[in-house]
Backbone as CSV, one residue per row, in Angstrom:
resi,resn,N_x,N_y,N_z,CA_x,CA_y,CA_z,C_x,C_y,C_z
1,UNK,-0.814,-42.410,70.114,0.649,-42.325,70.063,1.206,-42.140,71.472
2,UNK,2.219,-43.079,71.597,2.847,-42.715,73.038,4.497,-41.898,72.640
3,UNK,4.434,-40.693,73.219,5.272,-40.278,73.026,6.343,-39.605,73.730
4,UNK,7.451,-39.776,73.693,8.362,-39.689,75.243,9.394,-38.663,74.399
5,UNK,9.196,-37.621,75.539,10.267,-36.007,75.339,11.227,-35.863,76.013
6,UNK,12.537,-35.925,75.130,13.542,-36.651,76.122,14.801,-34.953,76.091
7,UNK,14.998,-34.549,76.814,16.197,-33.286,76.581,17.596,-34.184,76.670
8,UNK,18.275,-33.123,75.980,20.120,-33.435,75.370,20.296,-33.820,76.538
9,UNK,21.638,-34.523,76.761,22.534,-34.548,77.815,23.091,-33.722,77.951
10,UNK,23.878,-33.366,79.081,24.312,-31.907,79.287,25.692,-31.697,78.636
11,UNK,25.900,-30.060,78.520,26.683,-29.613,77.172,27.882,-28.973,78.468
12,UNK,28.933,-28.302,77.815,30.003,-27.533,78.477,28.732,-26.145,78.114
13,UNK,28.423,-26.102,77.369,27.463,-24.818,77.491,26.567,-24.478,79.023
14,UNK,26.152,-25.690,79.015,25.105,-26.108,80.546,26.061,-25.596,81.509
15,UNK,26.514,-26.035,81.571,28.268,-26.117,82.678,28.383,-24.566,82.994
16,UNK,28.739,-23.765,81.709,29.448,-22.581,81.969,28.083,-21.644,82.092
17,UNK,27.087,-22.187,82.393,25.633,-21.134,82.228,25.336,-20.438,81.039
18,UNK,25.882,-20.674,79.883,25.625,-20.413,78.572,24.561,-20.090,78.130
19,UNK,23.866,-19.013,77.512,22.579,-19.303,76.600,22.866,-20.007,75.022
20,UNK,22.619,-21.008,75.089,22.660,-22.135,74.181,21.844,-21.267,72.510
21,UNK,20.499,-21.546,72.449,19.615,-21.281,71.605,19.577,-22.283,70.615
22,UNK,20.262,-21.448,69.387,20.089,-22.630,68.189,21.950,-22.872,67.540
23,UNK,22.766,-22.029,68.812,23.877,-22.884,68.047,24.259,-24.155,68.888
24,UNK,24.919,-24.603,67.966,25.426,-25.784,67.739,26.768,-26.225,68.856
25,UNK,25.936,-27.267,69.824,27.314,-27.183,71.004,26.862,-28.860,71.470
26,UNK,28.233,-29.640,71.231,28.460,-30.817,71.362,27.910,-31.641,72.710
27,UNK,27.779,-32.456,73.233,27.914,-33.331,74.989,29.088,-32.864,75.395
28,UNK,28.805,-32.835,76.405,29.990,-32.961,77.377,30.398,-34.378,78.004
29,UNK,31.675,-34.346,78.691,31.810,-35.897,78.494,30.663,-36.604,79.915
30,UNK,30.499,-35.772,80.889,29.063,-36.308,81.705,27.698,-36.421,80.882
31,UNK,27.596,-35.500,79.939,26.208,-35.331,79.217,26.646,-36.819,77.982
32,UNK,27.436,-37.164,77.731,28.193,-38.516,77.425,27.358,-39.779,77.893
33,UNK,27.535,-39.449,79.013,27.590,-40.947,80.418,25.814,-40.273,80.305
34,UNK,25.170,-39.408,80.657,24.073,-39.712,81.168,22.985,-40.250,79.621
35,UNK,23.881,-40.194,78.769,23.124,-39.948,77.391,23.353,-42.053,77.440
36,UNK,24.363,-42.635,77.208,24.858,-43.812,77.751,23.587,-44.284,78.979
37,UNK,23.238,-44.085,79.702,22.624,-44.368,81.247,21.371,-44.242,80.857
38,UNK,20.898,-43.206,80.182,19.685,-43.115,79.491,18.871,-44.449,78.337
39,UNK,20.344,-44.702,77.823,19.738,-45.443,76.319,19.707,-46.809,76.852
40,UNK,20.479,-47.119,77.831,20.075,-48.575,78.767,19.002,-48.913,79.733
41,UNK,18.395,-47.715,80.086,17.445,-47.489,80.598,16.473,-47.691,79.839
42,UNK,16.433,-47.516,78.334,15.344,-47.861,77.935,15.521,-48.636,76.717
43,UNK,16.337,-49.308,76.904,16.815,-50.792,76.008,15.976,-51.949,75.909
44,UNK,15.033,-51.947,77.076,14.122,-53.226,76.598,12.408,-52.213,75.756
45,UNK,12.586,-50.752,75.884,11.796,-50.581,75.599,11.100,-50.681,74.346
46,UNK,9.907,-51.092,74.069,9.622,-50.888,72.074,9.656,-49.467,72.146
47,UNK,10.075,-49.344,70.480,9.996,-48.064,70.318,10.241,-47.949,68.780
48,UNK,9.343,-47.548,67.839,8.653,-47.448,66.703,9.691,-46.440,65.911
49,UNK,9.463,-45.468,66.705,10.725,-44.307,65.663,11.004,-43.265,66.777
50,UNK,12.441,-42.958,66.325,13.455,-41.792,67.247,13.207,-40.332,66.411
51,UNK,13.073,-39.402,66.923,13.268,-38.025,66.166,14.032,-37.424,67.238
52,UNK,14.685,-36.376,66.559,16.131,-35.642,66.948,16.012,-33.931,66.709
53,UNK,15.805,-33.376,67.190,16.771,-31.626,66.710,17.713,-32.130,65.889
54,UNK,18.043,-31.429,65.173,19.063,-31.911,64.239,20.328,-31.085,65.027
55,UNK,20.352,-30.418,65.973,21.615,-29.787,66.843,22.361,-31.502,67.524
56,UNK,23.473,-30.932,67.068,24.718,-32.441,67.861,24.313,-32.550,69.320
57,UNK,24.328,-31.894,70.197,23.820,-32.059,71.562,22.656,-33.379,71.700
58,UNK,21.426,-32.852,70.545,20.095,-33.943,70.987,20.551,-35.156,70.077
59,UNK,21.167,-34.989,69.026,21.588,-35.980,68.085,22.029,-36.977,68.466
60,UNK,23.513,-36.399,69.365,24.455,-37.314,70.078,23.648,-38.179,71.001
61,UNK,22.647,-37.641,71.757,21.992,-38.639,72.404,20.409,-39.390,71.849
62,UNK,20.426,-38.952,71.220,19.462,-39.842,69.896,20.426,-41.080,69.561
63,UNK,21.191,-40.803,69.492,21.993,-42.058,68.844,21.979,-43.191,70.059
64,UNK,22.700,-42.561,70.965,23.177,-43.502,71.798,21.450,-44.612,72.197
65,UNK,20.380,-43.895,71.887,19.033,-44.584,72.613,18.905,-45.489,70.928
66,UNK,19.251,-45.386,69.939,18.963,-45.934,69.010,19.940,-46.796,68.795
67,UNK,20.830,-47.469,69.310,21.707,-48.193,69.111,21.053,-49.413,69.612
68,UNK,20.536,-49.325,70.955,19.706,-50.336,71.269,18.534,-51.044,70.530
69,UNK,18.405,-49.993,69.555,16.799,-50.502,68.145,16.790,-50.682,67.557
70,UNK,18.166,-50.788,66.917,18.143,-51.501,65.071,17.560,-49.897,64.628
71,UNK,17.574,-48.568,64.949,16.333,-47.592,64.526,17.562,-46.777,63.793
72,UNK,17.090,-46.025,63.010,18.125,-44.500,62.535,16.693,-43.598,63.317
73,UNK,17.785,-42.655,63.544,17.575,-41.156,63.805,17.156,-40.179,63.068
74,UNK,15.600,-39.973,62.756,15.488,-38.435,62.115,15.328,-37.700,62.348
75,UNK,16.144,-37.224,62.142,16.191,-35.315,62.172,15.597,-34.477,61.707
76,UNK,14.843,-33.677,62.822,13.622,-32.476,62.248,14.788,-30.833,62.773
77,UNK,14.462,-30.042,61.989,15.171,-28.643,62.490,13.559,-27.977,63.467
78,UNK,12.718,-28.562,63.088,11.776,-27.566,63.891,11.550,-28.628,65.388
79,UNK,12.720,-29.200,65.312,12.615,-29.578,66.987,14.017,-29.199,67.650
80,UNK,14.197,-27.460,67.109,15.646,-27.150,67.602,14.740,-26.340,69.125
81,UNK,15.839,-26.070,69.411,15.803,-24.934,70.943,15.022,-24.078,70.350
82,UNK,14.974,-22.682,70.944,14.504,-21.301,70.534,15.589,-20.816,70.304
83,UNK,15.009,-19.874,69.350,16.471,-19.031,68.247,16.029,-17.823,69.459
84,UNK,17.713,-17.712,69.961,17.859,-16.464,71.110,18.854,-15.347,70.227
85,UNK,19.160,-15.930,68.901,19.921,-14.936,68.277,21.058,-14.116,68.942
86,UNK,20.767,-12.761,69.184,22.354,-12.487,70.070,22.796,-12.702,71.068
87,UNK,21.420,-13.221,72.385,21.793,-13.717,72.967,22.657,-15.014,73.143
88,UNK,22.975,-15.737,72.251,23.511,-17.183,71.987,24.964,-16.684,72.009
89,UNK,24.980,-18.004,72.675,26.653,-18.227,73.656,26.718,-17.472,74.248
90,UNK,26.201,-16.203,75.254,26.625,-15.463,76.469,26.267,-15.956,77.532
91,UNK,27.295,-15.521,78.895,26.273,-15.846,80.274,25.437,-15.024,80.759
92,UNK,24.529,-14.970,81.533,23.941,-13.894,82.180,24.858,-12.408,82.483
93,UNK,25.968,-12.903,82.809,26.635,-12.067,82.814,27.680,-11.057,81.572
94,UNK,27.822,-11.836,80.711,27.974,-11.110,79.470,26.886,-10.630,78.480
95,UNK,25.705,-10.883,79.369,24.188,-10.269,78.635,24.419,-8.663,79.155
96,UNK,24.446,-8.757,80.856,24.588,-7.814,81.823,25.499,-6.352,80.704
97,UNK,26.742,-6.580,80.382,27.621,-6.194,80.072,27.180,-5.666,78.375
98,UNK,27.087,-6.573,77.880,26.640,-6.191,76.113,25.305,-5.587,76.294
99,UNK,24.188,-6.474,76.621,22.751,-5.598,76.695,22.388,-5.423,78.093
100,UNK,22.557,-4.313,78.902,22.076,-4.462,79.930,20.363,-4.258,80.329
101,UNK,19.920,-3.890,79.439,18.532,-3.454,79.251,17.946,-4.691,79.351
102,UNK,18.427,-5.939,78.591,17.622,-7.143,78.547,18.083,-8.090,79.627
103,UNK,18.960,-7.746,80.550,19.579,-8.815,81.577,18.670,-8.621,82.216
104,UNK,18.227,-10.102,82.409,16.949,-11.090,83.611,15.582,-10.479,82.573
105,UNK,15.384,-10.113,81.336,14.324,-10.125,80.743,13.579,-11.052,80.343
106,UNK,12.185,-11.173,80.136,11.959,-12.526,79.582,12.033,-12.254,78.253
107,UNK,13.578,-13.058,77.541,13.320,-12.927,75.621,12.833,-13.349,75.448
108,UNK,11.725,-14.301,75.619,10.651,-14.845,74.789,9.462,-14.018,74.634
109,UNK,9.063,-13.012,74.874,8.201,-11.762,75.081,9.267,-10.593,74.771
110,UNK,10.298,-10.173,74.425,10.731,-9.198,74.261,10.537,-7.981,72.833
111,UNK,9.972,-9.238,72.121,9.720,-8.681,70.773,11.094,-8.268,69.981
112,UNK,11.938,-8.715,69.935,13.326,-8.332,68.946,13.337,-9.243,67.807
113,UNK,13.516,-9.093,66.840,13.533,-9.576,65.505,14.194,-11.052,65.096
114,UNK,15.121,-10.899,66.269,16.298,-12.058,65.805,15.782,-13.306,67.061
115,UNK,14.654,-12.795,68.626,14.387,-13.854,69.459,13.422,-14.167,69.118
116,UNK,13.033,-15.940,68.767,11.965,-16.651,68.633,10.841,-16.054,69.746
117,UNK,9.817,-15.670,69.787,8.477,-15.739,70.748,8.153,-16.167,70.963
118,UNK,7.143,-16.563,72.443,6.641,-17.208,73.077,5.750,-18.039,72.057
119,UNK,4.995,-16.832,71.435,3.581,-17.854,70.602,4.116,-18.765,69.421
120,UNK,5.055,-17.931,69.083,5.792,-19.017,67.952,6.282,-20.258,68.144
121,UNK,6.706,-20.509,69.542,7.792,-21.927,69.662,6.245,-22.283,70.383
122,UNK,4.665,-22.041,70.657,3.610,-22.982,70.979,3.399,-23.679,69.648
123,UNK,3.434,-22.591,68.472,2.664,-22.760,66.986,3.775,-24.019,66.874
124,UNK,5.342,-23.907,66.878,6.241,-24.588,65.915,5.543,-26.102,66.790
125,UNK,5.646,-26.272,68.204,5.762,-27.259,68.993,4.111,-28.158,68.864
126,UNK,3.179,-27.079,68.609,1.716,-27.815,68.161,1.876,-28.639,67.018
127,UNK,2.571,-28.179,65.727,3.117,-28.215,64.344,4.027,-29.780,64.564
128,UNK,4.690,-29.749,65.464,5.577,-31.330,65.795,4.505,-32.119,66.309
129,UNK,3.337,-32.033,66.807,2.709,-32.957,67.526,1.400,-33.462,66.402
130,UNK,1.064,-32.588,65.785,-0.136,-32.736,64.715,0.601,-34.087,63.906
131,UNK,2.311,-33.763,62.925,2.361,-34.333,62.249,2.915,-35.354,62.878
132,UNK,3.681,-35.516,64.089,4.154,-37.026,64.431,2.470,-37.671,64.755
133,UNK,1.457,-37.459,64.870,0.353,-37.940,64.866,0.116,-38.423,63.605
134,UNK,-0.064,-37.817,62.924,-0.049,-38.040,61.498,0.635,-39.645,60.768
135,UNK,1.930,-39.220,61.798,3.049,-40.448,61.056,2.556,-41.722,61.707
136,UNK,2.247,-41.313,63.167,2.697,-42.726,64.188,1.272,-43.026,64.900
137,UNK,0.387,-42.708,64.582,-0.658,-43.057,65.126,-0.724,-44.639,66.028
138,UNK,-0.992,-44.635,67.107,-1.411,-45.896,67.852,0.683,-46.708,68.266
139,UNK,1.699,-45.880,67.630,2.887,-45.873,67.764,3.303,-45.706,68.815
140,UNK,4.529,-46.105,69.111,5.548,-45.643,70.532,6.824,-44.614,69.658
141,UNK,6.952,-43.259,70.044,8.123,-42.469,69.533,8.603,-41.821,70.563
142,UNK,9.938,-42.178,70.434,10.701,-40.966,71.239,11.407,-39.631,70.087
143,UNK,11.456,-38.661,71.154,11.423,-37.209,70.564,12.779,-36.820,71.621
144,UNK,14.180,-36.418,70.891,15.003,-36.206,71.422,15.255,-34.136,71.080
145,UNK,14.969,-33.499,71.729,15.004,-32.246,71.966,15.921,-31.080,72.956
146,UNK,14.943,-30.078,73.022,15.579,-29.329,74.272,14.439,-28.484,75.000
147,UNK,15.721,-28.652,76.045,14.662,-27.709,77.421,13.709,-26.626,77.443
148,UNK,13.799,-25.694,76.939,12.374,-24.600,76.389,11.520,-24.731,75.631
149,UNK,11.889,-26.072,74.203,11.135,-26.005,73.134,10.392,-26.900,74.429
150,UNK,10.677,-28.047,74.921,9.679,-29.399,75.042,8.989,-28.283,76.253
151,UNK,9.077,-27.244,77.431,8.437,-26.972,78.007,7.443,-25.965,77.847
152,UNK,7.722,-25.712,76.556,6.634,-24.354,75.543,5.685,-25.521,75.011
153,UNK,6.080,-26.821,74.622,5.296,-28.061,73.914,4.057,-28.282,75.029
154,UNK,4.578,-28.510,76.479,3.580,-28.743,76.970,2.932,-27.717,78.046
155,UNK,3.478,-26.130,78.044,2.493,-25.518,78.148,1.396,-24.913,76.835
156,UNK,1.909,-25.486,75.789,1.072,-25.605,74.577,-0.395,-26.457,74.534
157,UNK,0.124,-27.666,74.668,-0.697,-28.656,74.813,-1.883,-28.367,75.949
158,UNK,-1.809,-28.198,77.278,-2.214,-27.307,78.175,-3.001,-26.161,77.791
159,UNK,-2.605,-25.069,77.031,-3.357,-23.992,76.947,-3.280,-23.115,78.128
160,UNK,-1.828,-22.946,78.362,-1.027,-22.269,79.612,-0.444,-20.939,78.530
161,UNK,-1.570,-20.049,78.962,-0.817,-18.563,78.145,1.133,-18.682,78.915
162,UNK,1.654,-18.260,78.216,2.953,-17.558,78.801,3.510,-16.575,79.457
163,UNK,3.861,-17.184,81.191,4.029,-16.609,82.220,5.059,-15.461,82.130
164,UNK,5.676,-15.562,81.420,7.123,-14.956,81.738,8.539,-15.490,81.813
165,UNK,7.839,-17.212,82.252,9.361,-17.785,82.527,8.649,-19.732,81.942
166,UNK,9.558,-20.097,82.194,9.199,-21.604,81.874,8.736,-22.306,83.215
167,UNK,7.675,-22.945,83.768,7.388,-23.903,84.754,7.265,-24.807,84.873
168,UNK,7.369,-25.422,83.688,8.155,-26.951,83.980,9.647,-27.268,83.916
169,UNK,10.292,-27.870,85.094,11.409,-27.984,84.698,11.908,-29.419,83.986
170,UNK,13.046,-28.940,83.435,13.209,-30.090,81.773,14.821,-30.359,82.148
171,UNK,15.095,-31.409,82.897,16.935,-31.816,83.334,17.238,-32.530,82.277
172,UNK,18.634,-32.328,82.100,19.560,-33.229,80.815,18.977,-34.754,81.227
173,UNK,18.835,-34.807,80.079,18.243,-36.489,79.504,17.074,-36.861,80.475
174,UNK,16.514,-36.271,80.750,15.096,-36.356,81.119,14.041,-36.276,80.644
175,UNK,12.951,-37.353,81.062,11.893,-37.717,80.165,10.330,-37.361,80.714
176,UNK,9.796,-36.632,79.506,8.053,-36.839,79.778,7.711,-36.960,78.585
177,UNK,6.762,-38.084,79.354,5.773,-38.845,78.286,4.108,-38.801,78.444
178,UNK,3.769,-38.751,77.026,2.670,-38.136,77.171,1.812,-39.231,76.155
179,UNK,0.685,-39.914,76.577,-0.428,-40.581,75.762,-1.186,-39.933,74.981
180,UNK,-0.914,-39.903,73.927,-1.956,-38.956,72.664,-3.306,-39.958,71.843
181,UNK,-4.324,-39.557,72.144,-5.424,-40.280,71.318,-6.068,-39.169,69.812
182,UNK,-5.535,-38.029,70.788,-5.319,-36.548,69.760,-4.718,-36.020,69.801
183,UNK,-4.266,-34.360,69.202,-3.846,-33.639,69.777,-4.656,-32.826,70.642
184,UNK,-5.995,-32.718,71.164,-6.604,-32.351,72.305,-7.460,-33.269,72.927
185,UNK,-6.601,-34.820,72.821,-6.851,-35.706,74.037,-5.856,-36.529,74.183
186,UNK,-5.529,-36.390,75.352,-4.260,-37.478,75.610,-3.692,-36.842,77.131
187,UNK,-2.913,-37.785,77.735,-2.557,-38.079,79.340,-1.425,-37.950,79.543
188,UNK,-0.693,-36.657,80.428,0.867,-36.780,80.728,0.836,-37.599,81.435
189,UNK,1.936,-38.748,81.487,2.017,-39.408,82.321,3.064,-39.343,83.638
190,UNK,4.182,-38.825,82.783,5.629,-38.139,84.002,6.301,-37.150,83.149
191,UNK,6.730,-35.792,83.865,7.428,-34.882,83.475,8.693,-34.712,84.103
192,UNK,9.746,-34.468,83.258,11.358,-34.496,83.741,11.525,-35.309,84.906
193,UNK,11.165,-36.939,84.023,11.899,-38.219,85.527,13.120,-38.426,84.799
194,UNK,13.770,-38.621,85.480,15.092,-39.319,85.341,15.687,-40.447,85.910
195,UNK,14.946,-41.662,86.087,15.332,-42.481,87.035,16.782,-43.499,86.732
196,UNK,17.077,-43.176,85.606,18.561,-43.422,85.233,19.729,-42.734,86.085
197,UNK,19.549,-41.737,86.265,20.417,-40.538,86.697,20.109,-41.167,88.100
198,UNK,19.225,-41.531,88.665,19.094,-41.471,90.416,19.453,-42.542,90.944
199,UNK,19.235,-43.715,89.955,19.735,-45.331,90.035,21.237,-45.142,90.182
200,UNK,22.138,-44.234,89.389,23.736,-44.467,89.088,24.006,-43.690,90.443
201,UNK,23.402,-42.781,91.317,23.326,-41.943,92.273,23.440,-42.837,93.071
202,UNK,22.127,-43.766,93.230,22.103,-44.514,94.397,23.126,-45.848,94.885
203,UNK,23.253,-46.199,93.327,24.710,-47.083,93.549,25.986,-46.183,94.123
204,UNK,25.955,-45.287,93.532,27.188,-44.375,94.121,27.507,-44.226,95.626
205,UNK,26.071,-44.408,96.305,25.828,-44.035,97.260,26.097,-45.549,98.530
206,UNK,26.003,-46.574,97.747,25.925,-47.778,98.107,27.325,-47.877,98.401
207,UNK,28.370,-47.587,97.299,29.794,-48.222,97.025,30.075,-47.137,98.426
208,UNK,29.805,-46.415,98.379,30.610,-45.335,99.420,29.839,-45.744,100.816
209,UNK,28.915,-45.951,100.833,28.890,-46.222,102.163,29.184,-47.326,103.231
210,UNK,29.950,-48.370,102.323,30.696,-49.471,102.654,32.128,-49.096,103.472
């Protein structure tokens, strides 16, 4: 299975430094355009089947890459973010203020009832890879998600206990793809490229320097 992990386009959540989690927060009208820039980017690509978070953020740009495929979009809930529970919708700074005990903590190790854990979003993210194996064997799928689940996915895959923080970084509508012959054999091939985003950059860069 070749399978390409693609994060939302960016939200007004992104924007205002928000902790997102598992609610529900639309594109923004740039996370719009890069979601657009993205799905032309990979318009000549084959591609077998789309899966989605079922959150509007990854949805919205699920769509826009499936317009190019004749494909519908399915929607899994266990390819949402991590449930940050009260933390969701604050900034760092209204963490500071409501919990100051947990400002700059790592919640994914904190042990509170209502934040998903580290080992849990490896288990949920192993759990997405077993059965899209299952479905798509010898397939091309893209997997439209978000930034902590897909970087818990592949320090999962890895067998990277959990540092404290996330080390791969995962940019709006950015892609890694990974060759699966199993789920404990298979080849990353690129993590968070975006060469859509750098192409519209470099034209930008062209028009202006005329």
């Amino acid at each position: 299975m070749h399978l390409r992990l693609i994060r939302h386009g960016e939200t007004v959540a992104n924007m205002e430094g928000r902790m997102q989690g598992q609610s529900d927060f639309p594109l923004s009208p740039e996370g719009k355009k890069q979601a657009q820039l993205l799905a032309k980017w990979l318009s000549a690509d084959q591609i077998d089947a789309i899966y989605s978070s079922d959150l509007s953020r990854a949805y919205e740009t699920a769509l826009a890459i499936a317009r190019y495929h004749d494909l519908s979009v399915q929607t899994r809930e266990d390819l949402r973010e991590i449930k940050l529970g009260r933390f969701e919708k604050l900034t760092p700074a209204e963490i500071k203020q409501k919990y100051p005990a947990y400002y700059q903590a790592d919640l994914l190790s904190c042990g509170l009832d209502d934040v998903e854990q580290a080992e849990q979003v490896y288990q949920r993210a192993l759990r997405v890879v077993e059965d899209l194996l299952a479905r798509h064997f010898g397939e091309r799928v893209v997997v439209v998600s978000h930034g902590t689940f897909i970087g818990c996915l592949l320090m999962a895959l890895l067998n990277i206990k959990w540092p404290g923080k996330r080390i791969f970084a995962v940019g709006n509508t950015s892609m890694t793809t990974i060759d699966f012959r199993s789920s404990r054999q298979f080849m990353i091939l690129g993590v968070n490229e975006q060469p859509h985003l750098q192409l519209e950059a470099g034209q930008i860069q062209k028009l202006g320097a005329g």
